[in-house]
TORBAVO-626946 format. One record per residue (C-alpha): residue number from 1; residue in three letters; chain; x, y, z. Coordinates in Angstrom, 1 decimal. Layout:
+-----+------+-------+--------+--------+--------+
:  nr : rest : kette :     xx :     yy :     zz :
+-----+------+-------+--------+--------+--------+
: NUM :  ALA :     A :      X :      Y :      Z :
...
+-----+------+-------+--------+--------+--------+
END
This chain:
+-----+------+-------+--------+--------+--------+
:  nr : rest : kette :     xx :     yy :     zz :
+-----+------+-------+--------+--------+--------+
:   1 :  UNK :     A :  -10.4 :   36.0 :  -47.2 :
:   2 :  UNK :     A :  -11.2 :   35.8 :  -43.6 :
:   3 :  UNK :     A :  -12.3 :   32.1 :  -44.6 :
:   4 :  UNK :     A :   -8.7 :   31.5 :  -45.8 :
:   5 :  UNK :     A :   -7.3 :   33.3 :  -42.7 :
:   6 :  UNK :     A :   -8.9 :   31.1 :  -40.2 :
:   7 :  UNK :     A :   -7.7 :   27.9 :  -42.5 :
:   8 :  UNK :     A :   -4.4 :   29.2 :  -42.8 :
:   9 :  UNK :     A :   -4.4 :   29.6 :  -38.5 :
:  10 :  UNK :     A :   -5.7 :   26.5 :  -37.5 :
:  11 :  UNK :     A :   -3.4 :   24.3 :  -40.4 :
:  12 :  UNK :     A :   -0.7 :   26.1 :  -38.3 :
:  13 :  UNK :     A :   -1.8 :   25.4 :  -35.1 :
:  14 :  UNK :     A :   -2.3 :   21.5 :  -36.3 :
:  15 :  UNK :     A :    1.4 :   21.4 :  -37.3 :
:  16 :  UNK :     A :    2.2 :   22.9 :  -33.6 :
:  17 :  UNK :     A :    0.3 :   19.9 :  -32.0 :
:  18 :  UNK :     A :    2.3 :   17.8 :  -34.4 :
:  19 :  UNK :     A :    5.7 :   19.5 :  -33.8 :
:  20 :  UNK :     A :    5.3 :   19.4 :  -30.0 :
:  21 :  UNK :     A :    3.7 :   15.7 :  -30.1 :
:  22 :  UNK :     A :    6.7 :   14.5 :  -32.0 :
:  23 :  UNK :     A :    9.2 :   16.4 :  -29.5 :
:  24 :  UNK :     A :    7.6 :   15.0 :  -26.4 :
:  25 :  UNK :     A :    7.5 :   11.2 :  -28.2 :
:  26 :  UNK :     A :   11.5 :   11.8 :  -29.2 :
:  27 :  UNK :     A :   12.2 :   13.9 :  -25.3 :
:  28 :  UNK :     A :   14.3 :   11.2 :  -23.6 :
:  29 :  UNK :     A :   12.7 :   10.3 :  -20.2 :
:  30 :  UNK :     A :   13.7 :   10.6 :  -17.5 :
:  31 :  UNK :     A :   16.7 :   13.4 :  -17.9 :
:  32 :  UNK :     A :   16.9 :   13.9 :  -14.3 :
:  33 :  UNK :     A :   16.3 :   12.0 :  -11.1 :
:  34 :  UNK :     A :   12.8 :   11.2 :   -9.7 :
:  35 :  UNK :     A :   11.5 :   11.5 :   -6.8 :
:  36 :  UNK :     A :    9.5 :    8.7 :   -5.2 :
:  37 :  UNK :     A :    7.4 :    9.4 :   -2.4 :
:  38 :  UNK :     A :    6.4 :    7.3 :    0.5 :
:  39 :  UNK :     A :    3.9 :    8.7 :    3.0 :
:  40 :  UNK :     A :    5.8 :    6.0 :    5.6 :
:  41 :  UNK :     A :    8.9 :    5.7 :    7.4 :
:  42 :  UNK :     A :   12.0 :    4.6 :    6.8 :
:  43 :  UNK :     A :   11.8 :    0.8 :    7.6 :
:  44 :  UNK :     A :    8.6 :   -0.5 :    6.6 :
:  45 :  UNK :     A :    7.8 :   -3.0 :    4.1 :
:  46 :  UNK :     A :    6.3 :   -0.6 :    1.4 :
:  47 :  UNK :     A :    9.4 :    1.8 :    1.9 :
:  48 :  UNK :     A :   11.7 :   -1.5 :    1.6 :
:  49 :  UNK :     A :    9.3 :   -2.3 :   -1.5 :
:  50 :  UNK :     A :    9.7 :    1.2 :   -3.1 :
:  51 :  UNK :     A :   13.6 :    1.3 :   -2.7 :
:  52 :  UNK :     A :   13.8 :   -2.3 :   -4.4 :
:  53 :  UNK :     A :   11.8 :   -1.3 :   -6.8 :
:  54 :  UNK :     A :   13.3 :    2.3 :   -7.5 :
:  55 :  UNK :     A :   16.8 :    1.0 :   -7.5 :
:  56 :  UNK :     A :   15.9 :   -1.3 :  -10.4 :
:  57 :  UNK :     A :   13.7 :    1.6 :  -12.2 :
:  58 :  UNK :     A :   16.9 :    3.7 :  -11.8 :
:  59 :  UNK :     A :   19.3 :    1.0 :  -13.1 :
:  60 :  UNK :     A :   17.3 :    0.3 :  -16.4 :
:  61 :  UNK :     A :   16.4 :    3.9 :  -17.3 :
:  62 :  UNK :     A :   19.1 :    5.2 :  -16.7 :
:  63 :  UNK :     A :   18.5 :    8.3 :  -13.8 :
:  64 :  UNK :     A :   17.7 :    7.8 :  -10.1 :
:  65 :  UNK :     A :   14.7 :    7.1 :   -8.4 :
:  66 :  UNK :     A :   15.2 :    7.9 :   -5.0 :
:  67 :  UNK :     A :   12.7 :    7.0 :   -2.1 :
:  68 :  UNK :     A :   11.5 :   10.3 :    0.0 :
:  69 :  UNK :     A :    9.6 :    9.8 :    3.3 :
:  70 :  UNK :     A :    7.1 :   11.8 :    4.4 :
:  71 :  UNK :     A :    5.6 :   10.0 :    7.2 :
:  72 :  UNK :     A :    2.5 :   11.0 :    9.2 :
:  73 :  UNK :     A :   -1.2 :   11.5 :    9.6 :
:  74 :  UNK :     A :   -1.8 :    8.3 :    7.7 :
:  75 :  UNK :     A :   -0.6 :    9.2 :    4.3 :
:  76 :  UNK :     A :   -2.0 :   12.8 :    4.8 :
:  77 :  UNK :     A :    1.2 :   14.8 :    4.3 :
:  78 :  UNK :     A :    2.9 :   12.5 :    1.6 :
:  79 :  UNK :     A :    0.2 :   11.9 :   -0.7 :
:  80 :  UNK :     A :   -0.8 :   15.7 :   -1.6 :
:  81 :  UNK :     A :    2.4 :   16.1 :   -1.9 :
:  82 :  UNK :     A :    2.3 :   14.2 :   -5.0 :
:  83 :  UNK :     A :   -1.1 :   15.4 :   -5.9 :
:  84 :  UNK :     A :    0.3 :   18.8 :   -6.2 :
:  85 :  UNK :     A :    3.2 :   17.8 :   -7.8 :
:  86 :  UNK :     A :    3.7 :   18.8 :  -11.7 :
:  87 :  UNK :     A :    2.4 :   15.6 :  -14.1 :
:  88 :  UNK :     A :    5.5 :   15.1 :  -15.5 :
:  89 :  UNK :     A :    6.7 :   12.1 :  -14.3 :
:  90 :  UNK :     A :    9.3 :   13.2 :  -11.5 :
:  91 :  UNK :     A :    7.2 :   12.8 :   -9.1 :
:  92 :  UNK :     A :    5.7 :    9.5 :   -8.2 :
:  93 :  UNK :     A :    4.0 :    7.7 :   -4.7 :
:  94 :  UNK :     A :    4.5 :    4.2 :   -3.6 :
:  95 :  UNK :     A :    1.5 :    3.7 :   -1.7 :
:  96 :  UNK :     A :   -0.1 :    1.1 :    0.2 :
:  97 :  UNK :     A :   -3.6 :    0.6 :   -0.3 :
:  98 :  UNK :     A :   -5.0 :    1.9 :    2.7 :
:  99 :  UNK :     A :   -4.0 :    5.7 :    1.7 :
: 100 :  UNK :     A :   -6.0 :    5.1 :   -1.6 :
: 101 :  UNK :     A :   -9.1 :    3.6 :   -0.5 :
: 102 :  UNK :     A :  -10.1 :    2.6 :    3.6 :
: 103 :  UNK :     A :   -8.8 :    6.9 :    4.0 :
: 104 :  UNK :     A :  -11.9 :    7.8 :    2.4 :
: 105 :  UNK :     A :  -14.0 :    6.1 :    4.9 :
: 106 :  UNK :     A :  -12.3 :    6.3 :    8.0 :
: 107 :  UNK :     A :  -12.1 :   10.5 :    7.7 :
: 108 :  UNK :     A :  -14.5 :   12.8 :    6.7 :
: 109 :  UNK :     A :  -11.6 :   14.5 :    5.0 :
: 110 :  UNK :     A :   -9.0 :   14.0 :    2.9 :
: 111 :  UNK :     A :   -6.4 :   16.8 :    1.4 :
: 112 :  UNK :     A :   -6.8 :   14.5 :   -1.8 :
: 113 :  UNK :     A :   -8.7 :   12.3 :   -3.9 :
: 114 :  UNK :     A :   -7.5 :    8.9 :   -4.1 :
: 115 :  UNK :     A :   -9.5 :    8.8 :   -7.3 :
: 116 :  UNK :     A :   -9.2 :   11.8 :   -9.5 :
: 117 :  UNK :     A :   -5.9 :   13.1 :   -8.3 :
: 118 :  UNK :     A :   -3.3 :   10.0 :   -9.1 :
: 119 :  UNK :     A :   -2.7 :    8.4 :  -12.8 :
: 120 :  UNK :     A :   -2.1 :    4.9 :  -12.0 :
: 121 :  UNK :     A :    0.9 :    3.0 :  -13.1 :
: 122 :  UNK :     A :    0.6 :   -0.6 :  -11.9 :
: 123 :  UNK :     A :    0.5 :   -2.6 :   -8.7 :
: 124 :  UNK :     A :    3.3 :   -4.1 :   -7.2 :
: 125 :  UNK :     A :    2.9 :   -6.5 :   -4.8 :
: 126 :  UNK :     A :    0.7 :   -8.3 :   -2.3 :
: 127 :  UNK :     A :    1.4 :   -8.4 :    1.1 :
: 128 :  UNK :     A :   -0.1 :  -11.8 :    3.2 :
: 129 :  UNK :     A :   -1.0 :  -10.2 :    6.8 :
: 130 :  UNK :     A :   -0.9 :  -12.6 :   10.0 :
: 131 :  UNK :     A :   -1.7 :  -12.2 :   13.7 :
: 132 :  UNK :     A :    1.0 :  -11.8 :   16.1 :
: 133 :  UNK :     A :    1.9 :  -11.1 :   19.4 :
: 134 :  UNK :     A :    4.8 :  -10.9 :   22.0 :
: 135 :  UNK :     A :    3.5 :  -13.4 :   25.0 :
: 136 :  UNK :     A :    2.9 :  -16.7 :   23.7 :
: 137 :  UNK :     A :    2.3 :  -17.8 :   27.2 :
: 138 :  UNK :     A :   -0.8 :  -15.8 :   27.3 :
: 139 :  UNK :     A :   -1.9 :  -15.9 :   24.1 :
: 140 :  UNK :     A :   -0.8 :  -19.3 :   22.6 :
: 141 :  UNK :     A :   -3.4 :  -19.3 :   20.1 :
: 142 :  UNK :     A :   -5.9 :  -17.4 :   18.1 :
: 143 :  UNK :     A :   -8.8 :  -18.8 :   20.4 :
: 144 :  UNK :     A :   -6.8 :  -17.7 :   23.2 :
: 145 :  UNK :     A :   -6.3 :  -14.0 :   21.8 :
: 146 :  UNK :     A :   -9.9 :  -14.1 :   21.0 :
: 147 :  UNK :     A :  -10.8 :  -15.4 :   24.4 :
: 148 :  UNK :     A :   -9.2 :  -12.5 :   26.5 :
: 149 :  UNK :     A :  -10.4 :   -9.7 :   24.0 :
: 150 :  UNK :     A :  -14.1 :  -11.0 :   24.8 :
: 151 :  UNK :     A :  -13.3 :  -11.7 :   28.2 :
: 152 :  UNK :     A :  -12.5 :   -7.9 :   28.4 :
: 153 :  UNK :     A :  -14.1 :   -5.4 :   26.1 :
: 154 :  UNK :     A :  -11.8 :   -2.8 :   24.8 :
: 155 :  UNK :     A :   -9.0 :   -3.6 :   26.9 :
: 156 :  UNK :     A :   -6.5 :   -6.3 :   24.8 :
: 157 :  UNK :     A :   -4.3 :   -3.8 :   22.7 :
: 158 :  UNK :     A :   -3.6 :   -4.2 :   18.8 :
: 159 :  UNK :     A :   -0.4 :   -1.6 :   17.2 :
: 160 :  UNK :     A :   -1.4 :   -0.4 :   13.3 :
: 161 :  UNK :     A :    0.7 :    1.8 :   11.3 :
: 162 :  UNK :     A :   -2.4 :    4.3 :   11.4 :
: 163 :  UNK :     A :   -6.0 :    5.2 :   11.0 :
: 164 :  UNK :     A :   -7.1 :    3.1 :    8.0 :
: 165 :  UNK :     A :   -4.1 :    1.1 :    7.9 :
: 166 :  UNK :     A :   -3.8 :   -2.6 :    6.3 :
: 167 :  UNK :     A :   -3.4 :   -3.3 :   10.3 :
: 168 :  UNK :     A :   -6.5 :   -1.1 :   11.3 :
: 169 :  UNK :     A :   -8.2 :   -3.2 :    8.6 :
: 170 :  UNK :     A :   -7.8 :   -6.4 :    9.3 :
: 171 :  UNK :     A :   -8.4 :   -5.6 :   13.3 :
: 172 :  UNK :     A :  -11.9 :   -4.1 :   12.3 :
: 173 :  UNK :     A :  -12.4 :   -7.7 :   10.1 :
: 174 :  UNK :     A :  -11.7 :   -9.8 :   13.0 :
: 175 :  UNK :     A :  -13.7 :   -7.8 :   15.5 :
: 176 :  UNK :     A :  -16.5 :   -7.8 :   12.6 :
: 177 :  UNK :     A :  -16.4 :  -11.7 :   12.3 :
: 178 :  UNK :     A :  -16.0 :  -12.6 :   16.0 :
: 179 :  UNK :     A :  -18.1 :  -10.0 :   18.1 :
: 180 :  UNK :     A :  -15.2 :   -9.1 :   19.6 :
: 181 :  UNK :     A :  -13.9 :   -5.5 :   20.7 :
: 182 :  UNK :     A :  -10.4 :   -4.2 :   21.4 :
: 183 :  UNK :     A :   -8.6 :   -1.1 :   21.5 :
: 184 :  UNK :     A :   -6.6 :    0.3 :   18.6 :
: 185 :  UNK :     A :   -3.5 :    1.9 :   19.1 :
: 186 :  UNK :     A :   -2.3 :    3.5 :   15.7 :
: 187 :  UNK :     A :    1.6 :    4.5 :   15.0 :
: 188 :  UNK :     A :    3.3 :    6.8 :   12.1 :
: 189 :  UNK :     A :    4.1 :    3.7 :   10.4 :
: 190 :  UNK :     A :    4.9 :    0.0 :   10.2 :
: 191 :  UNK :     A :    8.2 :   -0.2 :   11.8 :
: 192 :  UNK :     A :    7.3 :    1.5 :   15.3 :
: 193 :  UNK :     A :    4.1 :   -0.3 :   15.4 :
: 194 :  UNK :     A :    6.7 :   -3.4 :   15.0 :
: 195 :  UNK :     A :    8.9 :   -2.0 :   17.6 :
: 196 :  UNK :     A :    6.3 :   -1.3 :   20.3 :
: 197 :  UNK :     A :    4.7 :   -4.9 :   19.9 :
: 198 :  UNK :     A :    8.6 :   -6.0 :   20.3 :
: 199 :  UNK :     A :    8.9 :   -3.9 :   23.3 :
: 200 :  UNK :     A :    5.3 :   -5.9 :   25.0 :
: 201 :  UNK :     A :    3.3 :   -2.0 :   24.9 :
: 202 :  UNK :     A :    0.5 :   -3.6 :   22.8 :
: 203 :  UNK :     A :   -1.0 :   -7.4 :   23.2 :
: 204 :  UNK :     A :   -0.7 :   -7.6 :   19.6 :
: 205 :  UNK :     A :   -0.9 :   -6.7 :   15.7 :
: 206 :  UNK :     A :   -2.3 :   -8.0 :   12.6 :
: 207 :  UNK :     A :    0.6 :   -7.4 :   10.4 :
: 208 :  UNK :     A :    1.9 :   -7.3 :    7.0 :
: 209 :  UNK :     A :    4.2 :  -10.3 :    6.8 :
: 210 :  UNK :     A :    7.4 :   -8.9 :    5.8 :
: 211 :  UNK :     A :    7.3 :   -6.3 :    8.8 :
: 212 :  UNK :     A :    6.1 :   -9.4 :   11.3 :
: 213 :  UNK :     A :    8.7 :  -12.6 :    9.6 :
: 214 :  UNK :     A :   12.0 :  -11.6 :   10.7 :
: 215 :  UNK :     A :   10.8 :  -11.4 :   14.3 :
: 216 :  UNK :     A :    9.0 :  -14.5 :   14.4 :
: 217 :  UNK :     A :   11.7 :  -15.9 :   12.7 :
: 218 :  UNK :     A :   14.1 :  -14.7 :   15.2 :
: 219 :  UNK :     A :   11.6 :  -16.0 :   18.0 :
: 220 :  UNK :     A :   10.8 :  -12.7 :   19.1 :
: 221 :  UNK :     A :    7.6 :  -12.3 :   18.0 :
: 222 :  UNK :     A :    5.0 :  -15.2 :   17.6 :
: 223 :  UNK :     A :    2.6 :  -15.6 :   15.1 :
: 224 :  UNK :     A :   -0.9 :  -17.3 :   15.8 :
: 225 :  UNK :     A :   -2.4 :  -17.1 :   12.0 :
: 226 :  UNK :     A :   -2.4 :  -16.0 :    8.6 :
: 227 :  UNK :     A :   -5.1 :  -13.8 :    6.9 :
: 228 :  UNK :     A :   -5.2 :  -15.9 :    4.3 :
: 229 :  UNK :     A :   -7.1 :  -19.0 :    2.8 :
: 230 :  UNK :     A :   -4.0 :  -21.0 :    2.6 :
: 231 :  UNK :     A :   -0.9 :  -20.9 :    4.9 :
: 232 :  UNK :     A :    1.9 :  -19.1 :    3.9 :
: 233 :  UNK :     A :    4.8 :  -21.2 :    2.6 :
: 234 :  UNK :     A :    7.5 :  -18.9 :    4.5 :
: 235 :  UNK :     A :    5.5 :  -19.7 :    7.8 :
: 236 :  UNK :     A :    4.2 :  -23.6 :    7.0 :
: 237 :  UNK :     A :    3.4 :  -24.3 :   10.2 :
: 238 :  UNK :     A :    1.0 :  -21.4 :   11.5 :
: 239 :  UNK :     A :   -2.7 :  -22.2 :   10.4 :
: 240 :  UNK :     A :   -5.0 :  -20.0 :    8.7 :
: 241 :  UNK :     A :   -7.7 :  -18.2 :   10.3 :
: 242 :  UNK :     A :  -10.4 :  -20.7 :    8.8 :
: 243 :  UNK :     A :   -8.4 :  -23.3 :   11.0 :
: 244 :  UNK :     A :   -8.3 :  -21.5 :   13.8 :
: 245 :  UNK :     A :  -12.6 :  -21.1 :   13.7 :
: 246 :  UNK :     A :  -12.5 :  -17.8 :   12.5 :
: 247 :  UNK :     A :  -13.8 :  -17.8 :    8.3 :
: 248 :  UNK :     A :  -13.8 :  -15.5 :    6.3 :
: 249 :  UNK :     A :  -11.0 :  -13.8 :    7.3 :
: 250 :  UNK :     A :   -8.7 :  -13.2 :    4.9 :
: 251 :  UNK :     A :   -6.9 :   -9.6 :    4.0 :
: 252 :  UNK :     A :   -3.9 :   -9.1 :    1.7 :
: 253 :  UNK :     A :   -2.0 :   -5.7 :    1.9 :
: 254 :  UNK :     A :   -1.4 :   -4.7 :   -2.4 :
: 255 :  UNK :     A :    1.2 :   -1.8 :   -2.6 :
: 256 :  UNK :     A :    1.1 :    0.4 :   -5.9 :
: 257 :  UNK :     A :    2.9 :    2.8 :   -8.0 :
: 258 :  UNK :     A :    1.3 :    6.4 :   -9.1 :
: 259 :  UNK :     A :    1.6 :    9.5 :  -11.0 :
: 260 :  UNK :     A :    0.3 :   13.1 :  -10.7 :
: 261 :  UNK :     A :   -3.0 :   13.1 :  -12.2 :
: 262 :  UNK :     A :   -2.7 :   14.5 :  -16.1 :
: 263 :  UNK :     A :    0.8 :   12.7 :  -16.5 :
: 264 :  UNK :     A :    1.1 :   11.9 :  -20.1 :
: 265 :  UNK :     A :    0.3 :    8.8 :  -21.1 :
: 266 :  UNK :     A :    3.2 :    7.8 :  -23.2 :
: 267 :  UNK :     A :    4.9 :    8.5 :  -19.7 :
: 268 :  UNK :     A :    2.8 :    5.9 :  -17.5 :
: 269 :  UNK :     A :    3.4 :    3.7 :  -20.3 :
: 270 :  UNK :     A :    6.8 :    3.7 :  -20.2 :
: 271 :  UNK :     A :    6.7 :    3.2 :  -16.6 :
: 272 :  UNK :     A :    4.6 :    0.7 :  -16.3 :
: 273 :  UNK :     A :    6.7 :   -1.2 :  -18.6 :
: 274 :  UNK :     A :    9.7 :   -0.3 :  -17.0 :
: 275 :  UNK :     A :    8.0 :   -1.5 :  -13.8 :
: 276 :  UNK :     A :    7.3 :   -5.0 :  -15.5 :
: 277 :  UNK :     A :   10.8 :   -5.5 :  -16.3 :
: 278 :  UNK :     A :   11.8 :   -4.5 :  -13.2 :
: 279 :  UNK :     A :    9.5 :   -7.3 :  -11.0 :
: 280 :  UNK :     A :   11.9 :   -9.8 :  -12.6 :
: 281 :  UNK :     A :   12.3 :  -13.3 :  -11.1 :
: 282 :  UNK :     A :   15.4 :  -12.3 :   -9.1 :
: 283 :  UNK :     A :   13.1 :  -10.0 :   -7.7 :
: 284 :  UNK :     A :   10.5 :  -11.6 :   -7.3 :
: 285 :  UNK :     A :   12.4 :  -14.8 :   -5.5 :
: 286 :  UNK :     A :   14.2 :  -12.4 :   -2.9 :
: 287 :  UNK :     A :   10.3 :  -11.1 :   -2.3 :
: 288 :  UNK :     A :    8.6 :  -14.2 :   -1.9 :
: 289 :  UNK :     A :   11.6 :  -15.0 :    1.1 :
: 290 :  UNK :     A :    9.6 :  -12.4 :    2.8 :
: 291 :  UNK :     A :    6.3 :  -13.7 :    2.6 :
: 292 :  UNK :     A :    5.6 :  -11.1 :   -0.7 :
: 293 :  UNK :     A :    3.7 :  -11.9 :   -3.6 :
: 294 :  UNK :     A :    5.0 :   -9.6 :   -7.1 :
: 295 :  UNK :     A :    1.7 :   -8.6 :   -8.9 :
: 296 :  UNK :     A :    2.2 :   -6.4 :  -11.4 :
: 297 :  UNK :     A :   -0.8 :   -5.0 :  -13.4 :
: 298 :  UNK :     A :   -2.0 :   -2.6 :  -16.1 :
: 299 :  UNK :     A :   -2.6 :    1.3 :  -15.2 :
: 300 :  UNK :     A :   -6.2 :    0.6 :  -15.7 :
: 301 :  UNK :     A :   -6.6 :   -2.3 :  -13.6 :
: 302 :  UNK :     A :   -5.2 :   -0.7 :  -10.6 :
: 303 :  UNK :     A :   -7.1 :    1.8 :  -11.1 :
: 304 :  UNK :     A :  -10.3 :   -0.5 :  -10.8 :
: 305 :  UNK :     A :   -8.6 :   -2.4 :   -7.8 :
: 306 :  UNK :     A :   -8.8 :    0.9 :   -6.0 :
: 307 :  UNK :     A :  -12.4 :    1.5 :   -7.3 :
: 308 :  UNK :     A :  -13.8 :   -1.7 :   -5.9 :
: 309 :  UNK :     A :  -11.4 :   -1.7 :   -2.5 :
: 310 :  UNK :     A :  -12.6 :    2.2 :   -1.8 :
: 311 :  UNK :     A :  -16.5 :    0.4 :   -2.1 :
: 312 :  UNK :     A :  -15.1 :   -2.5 :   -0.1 :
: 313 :  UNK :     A :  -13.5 :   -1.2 :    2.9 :
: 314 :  UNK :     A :  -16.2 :    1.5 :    3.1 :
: 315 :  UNK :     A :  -18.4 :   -1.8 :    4.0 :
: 316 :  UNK :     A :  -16.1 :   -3.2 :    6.6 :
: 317 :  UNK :     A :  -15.7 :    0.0 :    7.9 :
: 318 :  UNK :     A :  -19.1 :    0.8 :    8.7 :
: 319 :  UNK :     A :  -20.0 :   -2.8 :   10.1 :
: 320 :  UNK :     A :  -17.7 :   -2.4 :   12.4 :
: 321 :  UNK :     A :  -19.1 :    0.6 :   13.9 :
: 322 :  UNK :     A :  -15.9 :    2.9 :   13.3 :
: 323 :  UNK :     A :  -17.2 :    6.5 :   13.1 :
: 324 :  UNK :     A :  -15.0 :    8.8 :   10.9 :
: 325 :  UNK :     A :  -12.6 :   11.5 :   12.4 :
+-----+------+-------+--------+--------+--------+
END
């Protein structure tokens, strides 16, 4: 009898699984508006990236997706914020990479794990990154900005949008491939980092293109060279960093979408589809005006992207002698 009980209670609790599997494939997602949260400010390129990209999420599924800031302490405040956030797919992070992978080896602490406490939905985009400054008279050239950082150790000034940041990066590579050392002077994001090189505070700042290309468009800002083997076809004229002498130097900035750990996977599924559709060619030609490359992937590839980048960086990182805070 007890034999039959037990049979009895667990062919019920089967059918449960069943009844609340079929609900949750037949719930209609999303019913209400979800939040997207950027640990930047207003005005950078992965905020601009997350509002393009949320305004066509919102369009084709039929709820908004609406961009939240939470800038500061190098993605520190925004991303447990989505760490902590319920898995159920109304709380997502448009991160750059540096908040998922150089973080964890440039501070002995994190309040999250870039590994275990995000589901992965896809990457977006890549960012090219290029060198520029305010003074072309004094620094007309990348030999010339390398000149006056060896000529003075620690004194030539370079803005980043943070500790760990795309910007930090690619500053630590060049000081790692040329010997030289300068002096890092890290903002809450890219667009006051952008500002103060404007304003002549810093020498200058390896950039993400889309934050750097309307300025040296506008002749405000001048760029000395791309991070990049080839040039970039929105700035044909500024040679690599191979052509200027310097090899090996080449960085591209990926942004990405992610979920709360334990989000269903029917959800990421639908987004990452959703995500596809949405990095269409209209898209992906107002993108490419500003330097941006679309590169969507599969939830599982990003999450190796961040894998190998986390073991990358952590390598740049300690060559270049930075010791973590």
């Amino acid at each position: 009898m007890q034999t039959r009980r037990q049979a009895l209670m667990f062919t019920g609790a089967l059918g449960t699984l069943a009844a609340s599997g079929r609900a949750f494939a037949q719930a209609k997602y999303p019913d209400r508006p979800v939040k997207v949260i950027v640990g930047l400010p207003a005005g950078g390129s992965a905020d601009m990236i997350a509002r393009e990209v949320s305004q066509k999420l919102g369009a084709a599924l039929g709820q908004p997706f609406v961009v939240d800031n939470r800038a500061g302490a190098s993605g520190q405040i925004g991303m447990p914020a989505v760490a902590r956030a319920a898995p159920d797919g109304y709380t997502l992070t448009v991160s750059p990479a540096s908040f998922l992978t150089t973080n964890k080896s440039v501070f002995k602490t994190l309040p999250y794990d870039p590994e275990a406490d995000f589901a992965p939905i896809s990457r977006l985009v890549n960012q090219p990154m290029v060198l520029i400054v305010k003074d072309k008279a004094k620094y007309p050239t990348v030999a010339a900005f390398l000149a006056a950082a060896r000529a003075e150790p620690g004194k030539l000034t370079y803005a980043s949008s943070g500790d760990g940041s795309p910007q930090h990066l690619g500053a630590l590579m060049f000081e790692t491939r040329t010997g030289a050392k300068m002096l890092h002077v890290p903002y809450k994001g890219g667009a006051p980092a952008i500002n103060d090189t404007l304003a002549g505070s810093v020498d200058g700042m390896f950039a993400v293109m889309p934050e750097a290309l309307p300025h040296v468009q506008a002749g405000k800002l001048f760029a000395l060279g791309v991070l990049s083997p080839q040039r970039s076809p929105v700035l044909p004229n500024v040679p690599t960093m191979a052509e200027s002498g310097i090899p090996d130097l080449n960085l591209s900035a990926w942004v990405g979408i992610l979920a709360p750990v334990r989000t269903p996977k029917p959800l990421i599924d639908q987004l990452n589809a959703a995500v596809r559709a949405a990095l269409d060619a209209d898209l992906k030609a107002k993108l490419a005006t500003n330097g941006i490359e679309v590169a969507p992937s599969s939830p599982e590839e990003l999450q190796r992207i961040i894998a190998a980048d986390i073991k990358l960086h952590a390598q740049l990182v300690k060559a270049a002698g930075l010791v973590p805070q």
